[in-house]
Structures are given as C-alpha cells and as structure tokens.
N, C-alpha and C positions, 0 to 999 in steps of 0.2 A: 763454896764447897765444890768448885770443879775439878777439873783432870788434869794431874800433872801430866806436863810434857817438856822434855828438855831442864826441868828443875822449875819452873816455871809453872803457876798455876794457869789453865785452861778458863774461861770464863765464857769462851764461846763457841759453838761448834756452827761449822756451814752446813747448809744443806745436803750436799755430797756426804760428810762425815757423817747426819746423822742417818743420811739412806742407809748408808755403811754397816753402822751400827745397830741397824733395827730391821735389816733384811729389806728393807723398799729399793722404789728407783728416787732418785729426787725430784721426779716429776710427781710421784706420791705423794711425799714431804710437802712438795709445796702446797698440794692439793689440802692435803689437810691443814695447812696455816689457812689458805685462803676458804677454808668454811670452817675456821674455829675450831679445829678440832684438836690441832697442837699448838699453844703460843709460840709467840715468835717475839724476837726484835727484829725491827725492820730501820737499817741506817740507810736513805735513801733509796734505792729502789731492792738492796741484797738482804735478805736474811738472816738475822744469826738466832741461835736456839740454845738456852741456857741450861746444863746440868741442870736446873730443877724443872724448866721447862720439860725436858725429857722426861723426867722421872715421874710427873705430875701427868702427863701422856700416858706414860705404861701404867700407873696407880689408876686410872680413870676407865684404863681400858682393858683390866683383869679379871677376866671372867673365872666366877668360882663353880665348883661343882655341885652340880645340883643335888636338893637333899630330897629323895625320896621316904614319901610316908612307909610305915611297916604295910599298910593294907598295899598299897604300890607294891610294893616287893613283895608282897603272896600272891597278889596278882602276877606277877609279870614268870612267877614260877611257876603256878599253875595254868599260863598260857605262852608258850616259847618264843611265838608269833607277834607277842604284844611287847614293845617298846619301854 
C-alpha cells in the first residue's frame, strides 16, 4: 500500500523524502532509526522507510488529549491560576 508516483507504486521512501514529509531534517530521521524509534530498511549502508513504516511512527507517536475529571474542571474554574 505505497505512494503512487509516476503510475507506479512507491514502496520506498529515502530519508530526505521522509524528513520532507514529516517536517524533520534527515539528520532527525536518521536519529530516530538509529535509537529505534522509526523502522527502517537498511540495504547496505542507506536507508529506506516503508509507507507503513511511517505510518506506524506517527500511530505510536499521537498524543491524545488529555481527559480531565469534573472535580479538575471545578477546580481549575474556581482557581484561574491553576493549570
């Protein structure tokens, strides 16, 4: 399930493309393959990063909003100061 391009399915993206696409530098990118934290394929010494690879990245790394209690929320109204 990759990126068309050209008519052509996409199956791999470089590290450049996915700085690109995710707002980094590719010095980011790599950082994060090399402490685990985005997979990679690795064909001799370059990188490539698979449509689910990405996806699996940004699923792992979506922070939801936080659910405050009702007593939180009468607090935080009867003190303006409080977070």
């Amino acid at each position: 399930m990759g990126a068309y391009i050209f008519g052509m399915e996409k199956n791999f993206y470089t590290v450049d493309e996915v700085a690109e696409m995710l707002g980094f530098t590719p010095k980011m990118i790599r950082r994060l393959i090399t402490d685990g934290i985005l997979e990679a394929v690795k064909i001799r010494s370059i990188y490539r990063i698979t449509p689910e690879q990405i996806e699996t990245f940004v699923k792992n790394n979506t922070t939801k909003p936080a659910q405050r209690t009702d007593q939180e929320l009468i607090m935080s109204e009867e003190d303006p100061n409080s977070n």
